[in-house]
C-alpha positions, 0 to 999 in steps of 0.5 A: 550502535553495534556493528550487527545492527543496521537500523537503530530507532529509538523513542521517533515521533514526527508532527505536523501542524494541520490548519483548518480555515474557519467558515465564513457565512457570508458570500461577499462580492468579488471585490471584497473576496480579494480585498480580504484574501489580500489582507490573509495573505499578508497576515499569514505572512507576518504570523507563520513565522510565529506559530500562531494561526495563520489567519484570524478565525482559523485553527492549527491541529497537531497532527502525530503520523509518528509517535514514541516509535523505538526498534532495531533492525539486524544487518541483513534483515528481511522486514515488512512494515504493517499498517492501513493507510494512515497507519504512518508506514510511508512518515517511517519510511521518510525518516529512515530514508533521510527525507524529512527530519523526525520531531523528537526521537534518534535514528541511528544507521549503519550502511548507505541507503537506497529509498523506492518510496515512489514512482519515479523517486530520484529521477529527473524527468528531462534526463534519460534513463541512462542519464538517471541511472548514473545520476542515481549512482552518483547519489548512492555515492559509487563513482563512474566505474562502480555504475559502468560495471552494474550497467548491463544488469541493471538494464536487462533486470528493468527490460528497458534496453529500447528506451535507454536515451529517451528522456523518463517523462515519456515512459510509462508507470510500469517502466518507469518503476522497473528502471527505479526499482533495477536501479535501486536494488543493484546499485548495491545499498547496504540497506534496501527500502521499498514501499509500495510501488510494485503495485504498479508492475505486472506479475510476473515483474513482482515476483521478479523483484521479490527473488532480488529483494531475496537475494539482496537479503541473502547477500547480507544486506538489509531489505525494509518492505512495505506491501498491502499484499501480506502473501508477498510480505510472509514470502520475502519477509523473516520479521515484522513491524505493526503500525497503527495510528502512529504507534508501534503495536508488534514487532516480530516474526512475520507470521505473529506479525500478520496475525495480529494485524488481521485480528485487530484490523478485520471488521467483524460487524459485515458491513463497512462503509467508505467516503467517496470524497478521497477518490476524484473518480471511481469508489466503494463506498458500501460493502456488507456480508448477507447470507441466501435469505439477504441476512447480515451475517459474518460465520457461515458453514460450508454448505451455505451461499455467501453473498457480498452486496456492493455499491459502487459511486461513479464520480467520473467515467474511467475508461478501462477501469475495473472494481473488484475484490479480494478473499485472503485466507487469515495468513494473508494468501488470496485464495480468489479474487474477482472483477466486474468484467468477469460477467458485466457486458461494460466496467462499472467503472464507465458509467457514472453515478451509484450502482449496487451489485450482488456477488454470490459466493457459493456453498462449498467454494470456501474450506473452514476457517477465517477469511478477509476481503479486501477492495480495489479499482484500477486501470490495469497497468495503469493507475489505481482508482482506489484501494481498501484492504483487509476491510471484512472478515467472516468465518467458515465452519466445516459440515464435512461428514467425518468431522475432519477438516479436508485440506486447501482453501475450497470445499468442493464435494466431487463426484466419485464413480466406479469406473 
């Protein structure tokens, strides 16, 4: 591999075998339930090793989350990875991170890796924070001295300074991924991955990390993003990696990049429907695009009012939850986004069972051009409850009287007076 390359992918797959367990009729007694769950399990014992299904009736599914995926990456390279949930961002993130093994395919890479896949990645929950950031540098293979000298900044990057000597299980999620991610990026990797974990900071923590991600880039290595956010992607990010189904459909620059993503993952039909069954707590299972008259429609001009009708499904109350949505402009830049709080006297969230709302989006908010919706739920700070990107599209036709596009995202027609 040549020396100004750092990552080196060539033909990766990875499969997994799925077993479905075939559906009994009968509803035996419960002796007879543990008599035969006796005999499964020592039947899967003997067959496992074989391959074969591991219980008489069932079935094993090969499952492709990586298929015939071939790329590389510059030293010094600032990448995004695309994709919807599915899509086989996080499989490629394993392999490249030395998790697990790919079924077929070659990785070849070039410089010491550090990995934020997760919350909480590489910690051991009993030990401290300053037991797990010399841990963690001992794994990055820097000696004592080398983390000594990062200590101090490490420290005030993650805002930690009063819970070093407490043991991580008690931090919350928030410091939890501050300490990770100050450890991760500078304890000097050659090469940085970081998946979708600064969801769970605040703003002004994100943008923190995108500035040292940026300078972690500017220094020479290399930095791998996955973020749902594009907006923060077309900031930190030069190129672009396009998964879907498991398959690479573009690698290039991050503006090509999020285009072609949005073109092919928008749904144009203004309606989009979701199972609840993922979601133990709160989701959207429905959300349609009508015009004023209640009429299913995805283009609009200007002058028109847009409504957004969703129903929501409260499995089980989540005190402090929130839902709401997201507009984003076709380069992936939220122009608004708006919650049940803002106008609700209680969170849906709280209140159990399914609930249709009507949001109205009025004539003139939004400029010409094409536009995405995305969904989310959370307790903020907290825990998501659940999250839909990118699930809607609809497109905005100017009526401004000069035939000129005015610039921004709002169309707003103010008042002039003389004074």
């Amino acid at each position: 591999m040549a020396s100004d390359i750092a990552i080196s992918v060539e033909g990766l797959s990875k499969c997994y075998r799925v077993g479905h367990q075939a559906v009994r009729a009968e509803h035996p007694t419960l002796r007879d339930q543990i008599v035969r769950h006796a005999r499964d399990l020592a039947r899967k014992t003997r067959d496992m090793a074989s391959g074969q299904a591991v219980v008489q009736g069932d079935t094993v599914e090969d499952f492709w989350a990586l298929r015939d995926v071939s790329f590389e990456i510059p030293r010094g390279g600032r990448v995004g990875i695309l994709g919807r949930n599915g899509a086989g961002k996080s499989t490629l993130l394993k392999l490249l991170s030395r998790i697990t093994e790919p079924t077929s395919g070659r990785i070849q890479i070039n410089g010491r890796v550090a990995s934020l896949l997760e919350v909480g990645t590489g910690f051991h929950p009993e030990l401290t924070g300053r037991e797990n950031i010399f841990l963690n540098g001992a794994i990055l293979g820097m000696s004592r001295r080398e983390i000594q000298g990062k200590f101090d900044e490490i420290v005030a990057f993650a805002e930690v300074e009063r819970f070093l000597d407490t043991p991580v299980k008690r931090y919350s999620s928030g410091m939890y991924v501050r300490l990770a991610f100050a450890v991760a990026a500078h304890l000097e990797p050659e090469i940085l991955i970081v998946d979708e974990v600064l969801a769970v900071g605040d703003a002004q923590f994100q943008a923190k990390c995108l500035g040292k991600m940026k300078d972690v880039g500017s220094e020479g290595r290399t930095v791998i993003f996955v973020s749902h956010n594009l907006a923060a992607i077309s900031q930190l990010c030069e190129s672009a990696i396009y998964l879907r189904s498991g398959q690479l459909l573009g690698h290039a620059s991050v503006e090509l990049a999020i285009g072609q993503y949005m073109n092919q993952e928008a749904n144009n039909t203004g309606l989009a429907a979701f199972s609840a069954a993922a979601h133990k707590d709160v989701a959207v299972i429905e959300v349609e695009i009508l015009d004023g008259l209640g009429k299913r429609r995805t283009e609009f001009s200007t002058s028109d009012d847009i409504r957004l009708r969703f129903r929501v499904r409260v499995q089980r109350a989540a005190l402090g939850g929130r839902v709401g949505f997201r507009v984003l402009s076709a380069d992936g830049v939220c122009v608004f986004s708006s919650e049940d709080v803002d106008s609700l006297e209680r969170p849906l969230a709280e209140e159990p069972g399914d609930h249709d709302l009507v949001v109205t989006l009025p004539a003139g908010l939004v400029n010409e051009g094409s536009y995405f919706i995305s969904l989310a739920g959370h307790v903020p700070n907290i825990r998501w409850l659940f999250r839909e990107d990118d699930v809607l599209r609809f497109k905005v036709h100017s009526t401004y009287p000069t035939g000129t596009k005015p610039l921004g995202f709002v169309h707003l027609k103010l008042n002039w007076a003389k004074g």
